[in-house]
Phi, psi and omega in degrees: 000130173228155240185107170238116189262090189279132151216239168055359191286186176132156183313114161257132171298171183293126175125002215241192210209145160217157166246159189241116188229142199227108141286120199239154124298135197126110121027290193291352204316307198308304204270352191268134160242128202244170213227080168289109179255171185215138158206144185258158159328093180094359208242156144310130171278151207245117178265127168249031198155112168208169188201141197300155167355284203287319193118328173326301186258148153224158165203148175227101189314160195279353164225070159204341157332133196051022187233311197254149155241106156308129177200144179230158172226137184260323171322323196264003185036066173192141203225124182255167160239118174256115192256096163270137148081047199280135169246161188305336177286353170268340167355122131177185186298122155237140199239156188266160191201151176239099159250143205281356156198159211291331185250035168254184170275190182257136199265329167206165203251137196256187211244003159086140180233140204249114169267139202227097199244166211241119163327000000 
């Protein structure tokens, strides 16, 4: 079982950085591939961002590729997301998510934090 604790969000202008950060609890965090998800106002959530166990593999969807960064620390059973150059289209819930392997869905989920960026 992992406990995931999303934070860092809040209003920022457009052009501006925020970092997102996910604390899990549980022994195991280290053995997990985790996840940044989005969801906008009317939209479907959105997988942005996920990164392997280890650290090794990222993947990013094309639109936060080269603005957003997945990073994880396993000592801190914690994985952030850093977000540059933010546009008003990142607006949403963004939420962090863990599964204990690649080929399931993400099993569990942090309670979401709302980025809000401003024109």
């Amino acid at each position: 079982q992992v406990q995931l604790v999303a934070s860092g969000g809040g209003l920022v202008q457009a052009g501006g950085s925020l970092r997102l950060s996910c604390a899990a609890s549980g022994r195991t965090f280290s053995t997990y591939d985790m996840g940044w998800f989005r969801q906008a106002p009317g939209k479907e959530r959105e997988l942005i961002a996920r990164i392997s166990w280890g650290g090794s593999y990222t993947y990013y969807a094309d639109s936060v590729k080269g603005r957003f960064t997945i990073s994880r620390d396993n000592a801190k059973n914690t994985v952030y997301l850093q977000m540059n150059s933010l546009k008003p289209e990142d607006t949403a819930v963004y939420y962090c998510a863990a599964r204990s392997s690649i080929v399931t869905t993400y099993e569990y989920w942090g309670q979401g934090t709302q980025v809000t960026v401003s024109s």
